[in-house]
C-alpha positions, 0 to 999 in steps of 0.5 A: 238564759241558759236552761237545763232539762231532765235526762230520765225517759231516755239517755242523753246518748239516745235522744241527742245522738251524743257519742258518750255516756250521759253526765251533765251539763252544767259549769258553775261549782255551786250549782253543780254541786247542787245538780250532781248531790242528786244521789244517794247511797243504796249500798257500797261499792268495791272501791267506794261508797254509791251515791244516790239522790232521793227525790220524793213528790206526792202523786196527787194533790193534798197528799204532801204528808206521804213525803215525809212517810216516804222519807222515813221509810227511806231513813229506816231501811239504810243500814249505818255504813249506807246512812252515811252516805245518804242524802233524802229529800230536799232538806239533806240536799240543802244541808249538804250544799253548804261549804262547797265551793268554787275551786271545786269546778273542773275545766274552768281554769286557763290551764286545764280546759275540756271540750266538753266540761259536764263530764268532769263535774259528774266524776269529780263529786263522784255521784252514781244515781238519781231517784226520783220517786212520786207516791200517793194513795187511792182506793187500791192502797199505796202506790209509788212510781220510781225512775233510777238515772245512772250519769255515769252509764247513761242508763234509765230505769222507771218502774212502779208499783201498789200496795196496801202497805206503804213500805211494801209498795215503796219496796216493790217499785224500788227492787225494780230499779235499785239493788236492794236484797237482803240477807237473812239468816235463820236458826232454831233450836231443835233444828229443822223447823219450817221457815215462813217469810211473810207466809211464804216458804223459803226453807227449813232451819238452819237457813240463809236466804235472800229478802226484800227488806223492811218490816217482815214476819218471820215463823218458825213450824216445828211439827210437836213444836208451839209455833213462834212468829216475830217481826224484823226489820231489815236493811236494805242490802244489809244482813239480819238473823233471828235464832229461837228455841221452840217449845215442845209440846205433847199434842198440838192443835190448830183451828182455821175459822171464817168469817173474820171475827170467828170466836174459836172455845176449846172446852168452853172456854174462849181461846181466840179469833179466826185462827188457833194454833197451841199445845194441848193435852192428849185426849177428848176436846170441844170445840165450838165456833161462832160468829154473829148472824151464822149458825154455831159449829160444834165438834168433840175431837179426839187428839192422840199424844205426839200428834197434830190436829187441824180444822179448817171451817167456814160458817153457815150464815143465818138464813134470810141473810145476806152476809158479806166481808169489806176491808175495814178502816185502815186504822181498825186492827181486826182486820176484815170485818163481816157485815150483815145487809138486808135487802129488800127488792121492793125498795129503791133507796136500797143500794143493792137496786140501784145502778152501778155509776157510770165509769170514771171518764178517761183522762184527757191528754191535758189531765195526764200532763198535769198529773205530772208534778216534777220534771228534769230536761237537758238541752243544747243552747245558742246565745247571741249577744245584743251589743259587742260589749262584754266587761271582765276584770283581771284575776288578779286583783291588783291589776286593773285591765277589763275587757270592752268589746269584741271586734274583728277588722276593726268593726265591733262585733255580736259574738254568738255563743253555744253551750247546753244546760240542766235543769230540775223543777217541780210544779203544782197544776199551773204555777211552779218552781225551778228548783236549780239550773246550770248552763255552759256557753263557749264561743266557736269563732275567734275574735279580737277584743279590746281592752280598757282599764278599771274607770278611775285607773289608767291603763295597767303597767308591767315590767319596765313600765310597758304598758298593757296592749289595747287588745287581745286576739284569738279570744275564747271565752267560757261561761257558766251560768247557775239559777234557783228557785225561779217561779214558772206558770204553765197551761197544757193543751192537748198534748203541748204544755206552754209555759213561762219562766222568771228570775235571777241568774248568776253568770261566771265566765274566763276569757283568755287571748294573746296580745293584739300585736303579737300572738306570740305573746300573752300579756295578760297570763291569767286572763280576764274573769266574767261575773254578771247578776242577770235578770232572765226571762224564758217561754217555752213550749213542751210536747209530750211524745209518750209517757212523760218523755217530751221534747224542749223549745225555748226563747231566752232574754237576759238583761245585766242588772250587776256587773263590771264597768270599763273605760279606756283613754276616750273616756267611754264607759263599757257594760256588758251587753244584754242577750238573746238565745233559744234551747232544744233539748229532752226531758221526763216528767213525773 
């Protein structure tokens, strides 16, 4: 009955007007530990290390195996001390809850009570970032959309990115959003060698440098020198140095060839493909190039002692024929490959005559909701109690006082409770799962509530055998509530998305007040404790605002299934009472 909705797309501060910084909403331990292990470490910070969680969904359907690549990724490009800290994907998160428990919940005692209890469950298990990552592959290679969430400082950062390469694109959305650089240092010996980084100039030997990190290609140019090229992997905000001894040579020659798949002969004999670069002896030298369905090149140069030659040739195709380069299979390593096509324009079955297919329609409103596969939402909560009756036992529990109803003036009363709540799920097209919830629900009146005795007992005794009073007045009541894996249905129209949502809660509350006949006095010191099993059901409706920011309404019903029983010395039998309850709230879908 207590919902909890994502806080990505926008600051709790912005989209509920609330004048502090963006934490949680939830109090219950468990669960909250759940919600707040959404972090993962990406790098450590002055006084400790920054937790950060890595949530990982596939962009598209039956892509569900780039999550494992994806968290590989992740894996491989945390240094030790990061890795440590780090929990990736849903398994780590699992792993992780486990041993945590209730006295790890702020502001839920008699004595130590907060206004607002979402804030200390942040700060107390420390947590500093949410990402949220959705990947998927298509015909432009690899592409990743990332949204960072800081709790702390309420701040939301999307970004995306494509790629050919998996890592590369997972990395161009992430520096957007994480602090990711990398340090690098460069040494050669003889010095001043020219320093490629992926093809690209960052300097001359020795060298330190800044790079994104991951799988790179270092080059080491050194005019007179053999060139020398070698991969490493860097961490991420981690440090990474790579010294060689570059071989000198008496003359150097490089040759450039094109198409792809150019075969590069010095002096007869065959070298390589599509790019030469060595020592040579001084002197007169051959070169021949050739390629399948192009005309041969062949030229005899002269290269002097302490100089460097260098070719650049593309070939001649054939004539008559149409020669063309396509990316290969992924899997080919040669890279692009020539292919010839011979075309006739007599002939309509050739490809080259037919009309280009029409463009893909535009995908509608209801498409781009779908597409949408997880989703995190926070709202605002009000409940209504069914009945007036609300069962709690003694903390102690070798007393045997229980709560029985709230009433005011004498007559049984309806308490209305309001609270707010988090929650994250993911989906497929229509059904889906709520991965956890957490809920907080406070009463704002003061009401009265007897108090009865645990059936087969008789009313508690204290000192000097006084009985405990029949009521409490001036009652506040505090209740958390925590659900997981509850399955959903949705169906989108436009740009509303209807759904439907079952399952079990967990309900565990405090309830605390002075004596009925004395306010001056609290027979009951450690009041009364709350723990209900609830069966739940909720309709909700989203609309979609822009991008995957959406607005939350929701109507809830929850129904005691487990929970406390009382009696007092009329012999009736109390049970909490079911309840009523809607939700407002924001969220971001992805």
């Amino acid at each position: 009955m207590w919902r909890h909705e994502d806080p990505l797309g926008r600051s709790l501060k912005e989209t509920m007007d609330l004048q502090k910084p963006v934490t949680s909403r939830g109090l219950l331990a468990k669960p909250v530990v759940l919600l707040t292990l959404a972090a993962i470490v990406l790098a450590a910070a002055p006084a400790r290390a920054e937790k950060t969680l890595w949530l990982v969904r596939p962009l598209y359907p039956g892509q569900e195996t780039l999550i494992e690549r994806t968290e590989k990724a992740l894996d491989k490009l945390m240094p030790g001390d990061a890795r440590k800290d780090a929990v990736i994907g849903h398994k780590e998160l699992v792993s992780a809850l486990k041993g945590h428990g209730g006295g790890e919940l702020p502001c839920f005692g008699v004595e130590a009570r907060c206004a607002d209890p979402i804030d200390p469950f942040v700060a107390n298990l420390g947590f500093d970032r949410i990402v949220l990552i959705q990947g998927g592959q298509d015909e432009a290679g690899f592409k990743y959309r990332v949204v960072s969430y800081e709790p702390r400082a309420g701040k939301v950062n999307p970004a995306t990115a494509t790629n050919a390469n998996l890592e590369k694109a997972l990395l161009g959305a992430l520096a957007k959003v994480v602090p990711a650089a990398s340090t690098l240092e460069v040494k050669s010996t003889p010095s001043g060698a020219t320093v490629f980084v992926d093809d690209v100039k960052v300097g001359v030997t020795p060298l330190t440098t800044q790079v994104l990190p991951g799988e790179r290609v270092v080059r080491f140019d050194l005019k007179l020198h053999q060139p020398l090229e070698e991969s490493i992997i860097i961490p991420i905000r981690g440090n990474a140095s790579i010294e060689k001894t570059l071989e000198k040579v008496a003359a150097r020659i490089v040759i450039t060839a094109s198409p792809p798949g150019t075969e590069i002969s010095i002096d007869g004999a065959v070298i390589g493909k599509d790019k030469v670069d060595r020592g040579i002896a001084p002197g007169d030298h051959t070169i021949r190039l050739t390629a399948e369905n192009h005309k041969a090149f062949e030229q005899t140069v002269s290269v002097k002692a302490d100089q460097q030659y260098s070719l650049d040739k593309t070939l001649e195709p054939v004539p008559g024929l149409n020669v063309v380069t396509k990316p290969p299979d992924p899997n080919d390593p040669n890279g692009k490959v020539a292919v010839v096509i011979r075309h006739d324009p007599n002939d309509p079955n050739d490809p080259a005559n037919k009309k280009p297919p029409e463009p893909p329609k535009p995908a509608t409103p209801e498409d781009l909701i779908y597409e949408r596969r997880s989703y995190f939402h926070a709202t605002f909560e009000i409940a209504q109690l069914m009945g007036a009756n609300m069962v709690a036992r003694r903390l102690d529990s070798n007393a045997y006082g229980r709560t029985t109803q709230f009433f005011k003036n004498g007559v049984g009363q309806m308490p209305t409770l309001i609270g707010g709540g988090l929650e994250y799920g993911t989906f497929g097209k229509y059904f889906g799962m709520t991965v956890f919830g957490v809920g907080y629900l406070t009463t704002l009146d003061n009401y009265q509530m007897a108090v009865g005795y645990e059936p087969g007992q008789r009313r508690e005794q204290f000192a000097m055998g006084a009985e405990g009073p029949q009521s409490i007045q001036n009652v506040k009541v505090n209740l958390g509530v925590v659900r997981i894996l509850h399955p959903q249905f949705r169906i989108a129209l436009w740009k509303f998305q209807l759904g439907l949502q079952v399952g079990l809660e967990v309900r565990i509350g405090h309830i605390i007040g002075p004596d009925g006949t004395d306010a001056a006095v609290t027979s009951y010191k450690d009041g009364f404790m709350i723990t209900d099993l609830l069966l739940t059901g909720k309709l909700n409706v989203r609309f979609y605002i822009v991008d995957g920011l959406f607005l939350h309404l929701q109507g809830n019903y929850a129904q005691i299934l487990i929970g406390w029983q009382a009696t007092d010395e009329g012999g009736k039998t109390y049970t909490s009472a079911s309840s009523l309850g809607a939700t407002l709230g924001v969220g971001y879908a992805f």
